[in-house]
N, C-alpha and C positions, 0 to 999 in steps of 0.2 A: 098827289103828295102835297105837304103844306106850301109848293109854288105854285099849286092848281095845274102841274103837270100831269098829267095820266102816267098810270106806274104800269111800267112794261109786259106785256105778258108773261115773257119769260121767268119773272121775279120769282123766287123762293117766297112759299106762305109765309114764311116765320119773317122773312125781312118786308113785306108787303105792309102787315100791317104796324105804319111804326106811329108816333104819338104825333098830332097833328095835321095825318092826315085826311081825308072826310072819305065817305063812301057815297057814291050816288046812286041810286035805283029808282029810274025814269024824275020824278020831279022831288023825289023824297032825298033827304040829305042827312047822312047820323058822322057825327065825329067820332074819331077814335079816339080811343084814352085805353093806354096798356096800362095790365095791374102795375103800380110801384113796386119796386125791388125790396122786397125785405128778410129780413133773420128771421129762423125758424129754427124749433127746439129739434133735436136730433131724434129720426123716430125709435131710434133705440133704448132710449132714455124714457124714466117715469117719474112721474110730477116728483118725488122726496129724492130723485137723485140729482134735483138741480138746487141751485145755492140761488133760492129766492124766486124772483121773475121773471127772470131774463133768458130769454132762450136757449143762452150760449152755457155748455158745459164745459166747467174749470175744475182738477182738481181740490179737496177740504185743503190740502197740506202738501204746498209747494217744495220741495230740497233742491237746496243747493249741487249744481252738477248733475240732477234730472232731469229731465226736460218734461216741461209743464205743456200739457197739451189742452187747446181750447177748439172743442166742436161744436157747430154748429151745421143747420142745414139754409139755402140759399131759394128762395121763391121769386122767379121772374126776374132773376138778373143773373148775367153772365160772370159776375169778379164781386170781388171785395177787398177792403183796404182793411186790413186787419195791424194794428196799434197796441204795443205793449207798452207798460208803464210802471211806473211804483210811487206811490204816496209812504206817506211817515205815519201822518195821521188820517182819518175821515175829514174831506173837506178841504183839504192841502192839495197847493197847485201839483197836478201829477210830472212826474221824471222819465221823459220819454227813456224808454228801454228798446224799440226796432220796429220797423212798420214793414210790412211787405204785402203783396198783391198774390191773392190767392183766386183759381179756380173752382170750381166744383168738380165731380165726378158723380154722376148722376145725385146729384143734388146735393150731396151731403160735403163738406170742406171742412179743412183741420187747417191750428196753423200751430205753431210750436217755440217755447222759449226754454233756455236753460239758465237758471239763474247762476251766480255766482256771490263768491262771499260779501260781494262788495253790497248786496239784497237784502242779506240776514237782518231780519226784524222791520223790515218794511211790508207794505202790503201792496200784491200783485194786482195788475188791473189790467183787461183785455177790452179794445174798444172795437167794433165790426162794423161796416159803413158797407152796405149793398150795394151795387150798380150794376145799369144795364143799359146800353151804350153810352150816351150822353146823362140819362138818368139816373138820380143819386137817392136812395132810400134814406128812413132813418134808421140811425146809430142805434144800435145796441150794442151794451158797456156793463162787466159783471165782476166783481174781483172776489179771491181766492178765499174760501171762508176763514183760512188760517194766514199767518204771516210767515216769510219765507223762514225758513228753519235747516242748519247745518247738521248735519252727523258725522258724527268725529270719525276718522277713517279707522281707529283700532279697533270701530265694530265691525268690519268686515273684515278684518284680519284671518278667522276661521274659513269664511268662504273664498278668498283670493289665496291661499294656501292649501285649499282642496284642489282647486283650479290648476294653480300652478304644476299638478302633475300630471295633469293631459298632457298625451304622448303627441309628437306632429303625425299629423295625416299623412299616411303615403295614398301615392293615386290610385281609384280606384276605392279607397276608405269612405266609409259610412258610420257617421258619428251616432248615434242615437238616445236620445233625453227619455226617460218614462217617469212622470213626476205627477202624484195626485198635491197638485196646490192646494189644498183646502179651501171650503166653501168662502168666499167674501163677498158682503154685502157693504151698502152706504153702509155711512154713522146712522145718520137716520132710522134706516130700514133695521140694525144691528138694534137699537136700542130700543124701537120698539116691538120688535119681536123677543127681547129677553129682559126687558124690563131696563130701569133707571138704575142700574148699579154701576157703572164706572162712574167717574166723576174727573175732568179733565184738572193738570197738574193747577197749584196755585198763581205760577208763575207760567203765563203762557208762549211767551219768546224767551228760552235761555240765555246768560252772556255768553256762554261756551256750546259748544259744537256738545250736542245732548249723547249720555253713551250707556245710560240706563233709560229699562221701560217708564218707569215712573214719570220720566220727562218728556215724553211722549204725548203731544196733545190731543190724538184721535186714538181710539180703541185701538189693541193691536189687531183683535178678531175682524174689525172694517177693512175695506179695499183699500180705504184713503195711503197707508201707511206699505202694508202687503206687496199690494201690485207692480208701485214701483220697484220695492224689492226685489221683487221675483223676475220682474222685466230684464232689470240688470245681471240678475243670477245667471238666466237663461242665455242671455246675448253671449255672457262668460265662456260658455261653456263651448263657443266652437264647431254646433252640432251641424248636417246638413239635418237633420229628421227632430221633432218636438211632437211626444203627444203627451196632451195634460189634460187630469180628471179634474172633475171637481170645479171646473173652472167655468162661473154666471157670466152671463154677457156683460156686464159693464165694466168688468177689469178686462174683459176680452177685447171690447171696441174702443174702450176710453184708453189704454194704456199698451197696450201686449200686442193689439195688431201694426197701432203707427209707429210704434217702437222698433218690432221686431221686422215690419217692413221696408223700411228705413236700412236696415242690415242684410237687407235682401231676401227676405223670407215673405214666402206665401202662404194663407192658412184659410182652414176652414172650417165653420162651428159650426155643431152636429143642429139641424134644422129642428122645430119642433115636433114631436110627433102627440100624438093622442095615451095618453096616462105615462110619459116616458119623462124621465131626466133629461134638461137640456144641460150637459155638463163639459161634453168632450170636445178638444179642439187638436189639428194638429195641423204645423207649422214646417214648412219643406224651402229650403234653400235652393231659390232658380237655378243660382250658376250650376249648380250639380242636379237635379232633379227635375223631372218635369209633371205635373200632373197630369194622367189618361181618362182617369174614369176616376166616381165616388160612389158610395150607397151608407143609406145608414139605416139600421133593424132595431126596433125592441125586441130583446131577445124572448120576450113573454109569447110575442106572437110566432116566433119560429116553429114552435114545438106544432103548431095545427098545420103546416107548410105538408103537403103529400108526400113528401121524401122521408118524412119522420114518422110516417102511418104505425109501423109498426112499434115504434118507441112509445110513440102517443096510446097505443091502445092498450099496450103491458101499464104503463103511468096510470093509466084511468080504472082499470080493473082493479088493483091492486091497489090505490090510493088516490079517490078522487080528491081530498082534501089537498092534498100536496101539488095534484092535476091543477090544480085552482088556484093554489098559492104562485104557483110557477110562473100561471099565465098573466096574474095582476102585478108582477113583480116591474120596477120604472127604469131599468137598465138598460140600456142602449149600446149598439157597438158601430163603431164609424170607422167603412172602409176605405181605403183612398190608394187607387194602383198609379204609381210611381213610375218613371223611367229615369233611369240612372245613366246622362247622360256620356261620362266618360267613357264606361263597359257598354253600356247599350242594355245593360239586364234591366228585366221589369221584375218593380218589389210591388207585393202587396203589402201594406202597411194597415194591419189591424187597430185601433185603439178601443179599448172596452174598462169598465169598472163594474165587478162580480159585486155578488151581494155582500153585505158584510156580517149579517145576522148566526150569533154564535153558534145555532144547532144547523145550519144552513150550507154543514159542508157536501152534503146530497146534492144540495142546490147547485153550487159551486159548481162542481163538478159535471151537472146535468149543463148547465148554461154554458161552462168552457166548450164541450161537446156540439153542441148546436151553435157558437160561433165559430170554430173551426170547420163545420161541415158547409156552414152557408156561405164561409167566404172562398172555401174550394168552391161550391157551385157556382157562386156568382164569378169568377176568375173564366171559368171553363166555360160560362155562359157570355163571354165576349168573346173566345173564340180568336183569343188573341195566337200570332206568329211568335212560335218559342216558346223555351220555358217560362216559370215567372217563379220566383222565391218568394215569401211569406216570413214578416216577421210581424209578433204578434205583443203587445205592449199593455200595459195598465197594471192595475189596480186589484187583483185579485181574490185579495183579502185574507190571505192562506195565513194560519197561526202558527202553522209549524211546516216543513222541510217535507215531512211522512204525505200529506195531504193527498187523497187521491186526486186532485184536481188536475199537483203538478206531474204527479204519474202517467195520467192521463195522456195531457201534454206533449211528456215527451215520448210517446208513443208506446206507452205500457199501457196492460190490460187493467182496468178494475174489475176485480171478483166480485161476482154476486156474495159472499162471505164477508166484503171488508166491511167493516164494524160502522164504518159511516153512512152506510145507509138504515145502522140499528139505530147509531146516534141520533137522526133526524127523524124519524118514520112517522112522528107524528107533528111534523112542523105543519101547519095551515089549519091545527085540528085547536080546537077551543081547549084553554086548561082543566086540566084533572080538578072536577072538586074538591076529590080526596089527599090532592097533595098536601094538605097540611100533616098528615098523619104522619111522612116520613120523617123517619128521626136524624137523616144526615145533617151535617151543617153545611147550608147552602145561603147563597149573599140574598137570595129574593123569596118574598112570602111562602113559595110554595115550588114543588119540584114540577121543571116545565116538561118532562112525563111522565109524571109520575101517576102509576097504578097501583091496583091490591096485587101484594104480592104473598097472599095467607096470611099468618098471623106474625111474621117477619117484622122488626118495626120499620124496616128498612124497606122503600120500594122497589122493585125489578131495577130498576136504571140504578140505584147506588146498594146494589146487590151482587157481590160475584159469585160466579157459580160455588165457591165454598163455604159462603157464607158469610165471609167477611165482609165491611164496609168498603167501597170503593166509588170513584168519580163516577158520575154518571157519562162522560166523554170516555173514558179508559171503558175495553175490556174488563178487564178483571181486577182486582187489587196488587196493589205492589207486589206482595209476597207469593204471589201467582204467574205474573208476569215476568218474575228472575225463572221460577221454576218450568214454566211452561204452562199456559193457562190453562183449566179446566174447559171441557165441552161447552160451548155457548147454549146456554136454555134458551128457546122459543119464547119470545117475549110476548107476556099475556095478551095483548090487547089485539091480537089479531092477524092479517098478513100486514105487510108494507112492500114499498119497492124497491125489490133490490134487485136490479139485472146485471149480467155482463156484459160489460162497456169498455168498447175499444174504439180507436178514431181508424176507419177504411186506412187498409196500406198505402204507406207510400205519406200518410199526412204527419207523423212522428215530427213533431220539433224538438229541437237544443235549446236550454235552458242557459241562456248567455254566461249568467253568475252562477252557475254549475259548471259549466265547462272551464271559466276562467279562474275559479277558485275551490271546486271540489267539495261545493257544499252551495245547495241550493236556498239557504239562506244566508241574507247581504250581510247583517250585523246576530253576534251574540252577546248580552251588555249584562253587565250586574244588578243595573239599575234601569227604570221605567225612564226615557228617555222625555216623556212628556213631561215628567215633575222632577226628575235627576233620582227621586227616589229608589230606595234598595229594594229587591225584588225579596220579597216576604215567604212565598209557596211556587211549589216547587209544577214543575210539568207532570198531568197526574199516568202517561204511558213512556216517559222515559228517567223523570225523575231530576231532572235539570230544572234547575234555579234560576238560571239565565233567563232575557228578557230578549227575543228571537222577532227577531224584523227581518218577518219574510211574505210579504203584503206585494210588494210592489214587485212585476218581473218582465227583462225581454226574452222573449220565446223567438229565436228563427228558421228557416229550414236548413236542413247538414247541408246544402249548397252554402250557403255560408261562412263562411270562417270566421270565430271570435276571438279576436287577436288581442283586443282587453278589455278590461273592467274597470271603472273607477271607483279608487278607494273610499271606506266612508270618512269624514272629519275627525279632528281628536277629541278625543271625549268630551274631554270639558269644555268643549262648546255645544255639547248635546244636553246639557242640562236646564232642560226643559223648553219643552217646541210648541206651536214656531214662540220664536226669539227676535230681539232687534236682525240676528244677520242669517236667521232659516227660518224664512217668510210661511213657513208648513209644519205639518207636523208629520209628515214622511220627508225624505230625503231623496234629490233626485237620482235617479239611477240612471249611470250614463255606460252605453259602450258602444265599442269599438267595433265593426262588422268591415269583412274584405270581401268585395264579388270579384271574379274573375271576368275581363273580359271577352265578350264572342265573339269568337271566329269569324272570319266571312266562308261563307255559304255553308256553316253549322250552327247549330244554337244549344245551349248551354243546359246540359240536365239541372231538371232544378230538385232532383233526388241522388245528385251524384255527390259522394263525401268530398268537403275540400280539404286541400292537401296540408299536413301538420304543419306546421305554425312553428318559427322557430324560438327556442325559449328566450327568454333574461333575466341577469343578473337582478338578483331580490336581495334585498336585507334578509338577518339570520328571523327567522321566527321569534316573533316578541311574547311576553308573557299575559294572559288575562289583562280582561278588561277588569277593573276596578269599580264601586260602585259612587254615587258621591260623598264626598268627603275625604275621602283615601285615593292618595298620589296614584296617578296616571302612569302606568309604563314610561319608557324615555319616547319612544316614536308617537306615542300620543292615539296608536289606532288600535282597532280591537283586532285580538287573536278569531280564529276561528276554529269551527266545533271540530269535532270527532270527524274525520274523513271518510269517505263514502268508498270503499277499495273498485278498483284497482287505480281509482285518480289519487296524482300527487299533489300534496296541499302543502303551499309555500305562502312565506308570508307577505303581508302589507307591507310593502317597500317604499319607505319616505324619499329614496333616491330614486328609483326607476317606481313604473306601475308593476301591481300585482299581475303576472300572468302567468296562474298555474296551468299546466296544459298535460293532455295524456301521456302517458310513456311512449 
């Protein structure tokens, strides 16, 4: 040691070799010197998502009452003195704001500040100083590309009054989030992928708490502004369970995991796989939940798995192109089995996001199919003690309520006859050259299957068996469709695939926002909710006008009980998404699930119906939603559609939640 002591044998390697000491072997003599301690860029992080030089990641655009997080990673030293501050200007003595001593966790440390108003219009500054015992690295020092910046609270007016009608949890309750965040990237990354068209405000620190987009100084489409949004959305909401689509790693590490673990929630983002989306993540609250096991699938690669032999070989016969389309598809589904430690029941918790491609409800439908199969297998492939209930979350993409997907689902058959495997049969297949020839009016150059269909000027697909013109999605044409459509004609171009498709008994799930409101779509709107605009054309197999958000869904098994639903916002806060305070352009979908607790020395069928649910008291059923421009009903939320018999459909209740429930 540097007293020319000999260092004990006993010593730990890591404390043997410290700075100053020498090493000797026979007459030969080398000194030690450990690396210096220093700051290191976080390895989650790519060169355009950092502000400049400096290692250390800080959010573009500080607010007031969020908490501003600065990562960084730690090489050869055990701590760090990590130093908040604020300048006025560039070059101005800085204004200590909190200093605290931080560890690593395998390498990587975070440290955290929340401004407040006393901030607004200063610039944020985070200073990092390494060490490692006695030894002190150099500082690295990085500030906020934006200055601190307020948001007036009556922009979150809409979402803190959606909130406010979560029911309390009884014990034994299971909160559940299903939210595709939409995609966010930097500023950076945002603007060079779609070119130099925003242009930030003239005035870039407001005097007033900012309450329009236009005051806004990063994109809204960027992380910078989004993530916190959503971080807070999410915390709102009360959940033990969160899964979210759509959501890239840097709002996931920079913001959404030290946030949301902070509040006590654990998570996990889907690992990367080979031609897949890295998109899904989901978030489980310790106190209630415990994590057992994970797995996550491309669902492309499912279909060749030897359980699906026989799927796989009717798929290939009958339409290699579609065989191929299915398998290069980048969708992913991320399992994660749960233990619910109040009840003691084990949940599987699926999260997935279906394709979204418009003739692709074949698709859909095949890929629900193959993630319901494989997450039974893999369940039954640990061989676990007891039942285990399954709920099943995302993204689905469904345009309408009819879909065979959700059919499927909830444990009905698809007929080899239903019209959606006519719809698709030639998705993965190169376009018709001769689609220009048909005469319908259609939004894109050419009909995407369009065939000869004789001397018709009309092709097969916007052909109905009478003759008349019709959607190429619909059977038949309108005036067919009231009377009972005509005999389907064999569509010229060949076979396709169409089999009957059922999920093995026993795997049927509940459609949460079907059971809870008697209509398996969340909203029906007048208006396109992304622009507020009035819905133009009509649905071409039922003939509704309405603008049907029915994309997002929680699926669980009849052991379950879905005791509610939460309502959607009032309208006129939906005009046009995401917005300063609906960080998305879905909406999240939250409900309510009850497990029963097990017995000792039984366990809990997890195909056993659970017991009715007792009702409550609802507001009277309100009138139509309205489109923009034209007044809002007085409770502000939409009606819902036509009822599906024998469920009773009651309404959005501004007083209590909505919980329509069987007879």
């Amino acid at each position: 040691d540097p007293g020319e002591n000999p260092v004990p044998a006993d010593t730990l390697n890591k404390d043997a070799w410290r700075q100053g000491c020498r090493l000797r072997l026979g007459e030969a003599v080398w000194a030690v010197e450990r690396n210096p301690p220093r700051v290191a860029k976080p390895s989650w992080c790519k060169a355009h998502d950092m502000n400049g030089m400096s290692p250390i990641w800080v959010p573009e655009l500080p607010l007031v009452s969020f908490p501003v997080f600065a990562h960084f990673e730690l090489c050869h030293a055990d701590s760090a003195v990590v130093e908040w501050s604020k300048t006025s200007l560039p070059g101005d003595a800085p204004v200590a704001l909190k200093s605290e001593v931080v560890q690593p966790s395998g390498g990587a440390a975070c440290s955290s500040f929340v401004p407040t108003a006393a901030e607004v219009g200063w610039n944020l500054e985070v200073r990092v100083t390494p060490r490692a015992d006695k030894a002190i690295g150099e500082a690295e020092a990085v500030a906020c590309a934006n200055r601190v910046l307020a948001i007036a609270p009556s922009v979150f007016a809409p979402l803190e009054a959606r909130q406010a009608l979560l029911r309390t949890q009884p014990l034994g309750g299971l909160r559940i989030v299903s939210y595709n965040t939409l995609w966010a990237l930097s500023t950076a990354s945002l603007l060079k992928k779609y070119g130099q068209d925003w242009r930030p405000p003239a005035e870039s620190v407001p005097a007033e708490p900012i309450q329009t987009l236009s005051e806004l100084p990063v994109p809204l489409g960027a992380a910078a502004y989004r993530s916190q949004v959503l971080a807070r959305e999410l915390a709102g909401y009360d959940a033990e369970l969160l899964c979210l689509q759509e959501l890239v790693e840097l709002p996931y590490r920079s913001v959404l995991e030290p946030m949301l673990a902070s509040r006590g929630f654990s998570s996990e983002f889907t690992t990367p796989l080979a031609g897949a989306t890295t998109e899904l993540a989901t978030f489980w609250r310790t106190a209630a939940l415990r994590r057992e096991h994970s797995a996550v699938w491309r669902i492309g690669e499912l279909v060749d798995l030897a359980d699906y032999a026989l799927l796989r070989e009717q798929l290939e016969s009958s339409s290699p192109s579609f065989a191929a389309f299915l398998r290069t598809q980048p969708h992913v589904v991320h399992a994660v089995l749960l233990r619910h430690l109040t009840t003691g029941r084990l949940v599987a918790v699926v999260n997935t996001h279906l394709i979204m491609h418009t003739l692709a409800s074949n698709a859909r439908t095949l890929q629900a199919y193959l993630v319901v199969c494989q997450a039974e297998q893999w369940v039954r492939s640990l061989k676990l003690e007891g039942a285990c209930s399954v709920v099943l979350c995302g993204d689905l993409n469904c345009r309408e309520p009819r879909e065979d997907v959700l059919s499927l689902l909830g444990g009905r058959e698809v007929s080899m006859n239903s019209y959606e495997w006519v719809y698709g049969r030639n998705i993965g297949k190169r376009s018709c050259a001769r689609g220009t020839t048909c005469s319908a009016f259609i939004r894109r150059e050419q009909c995407p299957n369009a065939t000869d269909d004789g001397d018709s000027p009309l092709c097969w697909d916007h052909r109905c068996g009478c003759g008349r013109e019709k959607q190429n999605k619909a059977s038949s044409c309108p005036e067919c469709a009231c009377a009972g459509p005509p005999p389907l004609r064999p569509p010229p171009d060949g076979p396709f695939f169409a089999p009957q498709l059922a999920l093995p008994e026993g795997l049927g799930l509940q459609n949460a926002c079907e059971v809870a409101t008697g209509d398996a779509a969340f909203m029906r709107l007048r208006f396109n909710p992304k622009n507020g605009e009035a819905r133009s054309f009509s649905n071409p197999t039922t003939g509704d006008t309405r603008f049907i958000e029915c994309r997002d869904h929680i699926f669980c098994s009849r052991s379950l009980r879905v005791a509610a639903l939460l309502p959607p916002p009032a309208l006129e806060s939906l005009q046009g998404l995401p917005s300063l305070w609906w960080p998305s352009d879905h909406l999240a979908l939250v409900a309510d699930l009850e497990l029963q607790k097990i017995s000792d020395g039984s366990a809990a069928s997890a195909t056993a119906p659970a017991p009715p649910p007792k009702r409550q008291k609802s507001a009277p059923v309100a009138g139509e939603p309205q489109p923009a421009g034209v007044a809002s009903r007085t409770a502000g939320v939409p009606a819902r559609g036509t009822p599906t018999p024998p469920r009773a459909v009651r309404s959005w209740g501004e007083t209590s939640m909505r919980e329509s429930l069987p007879q």
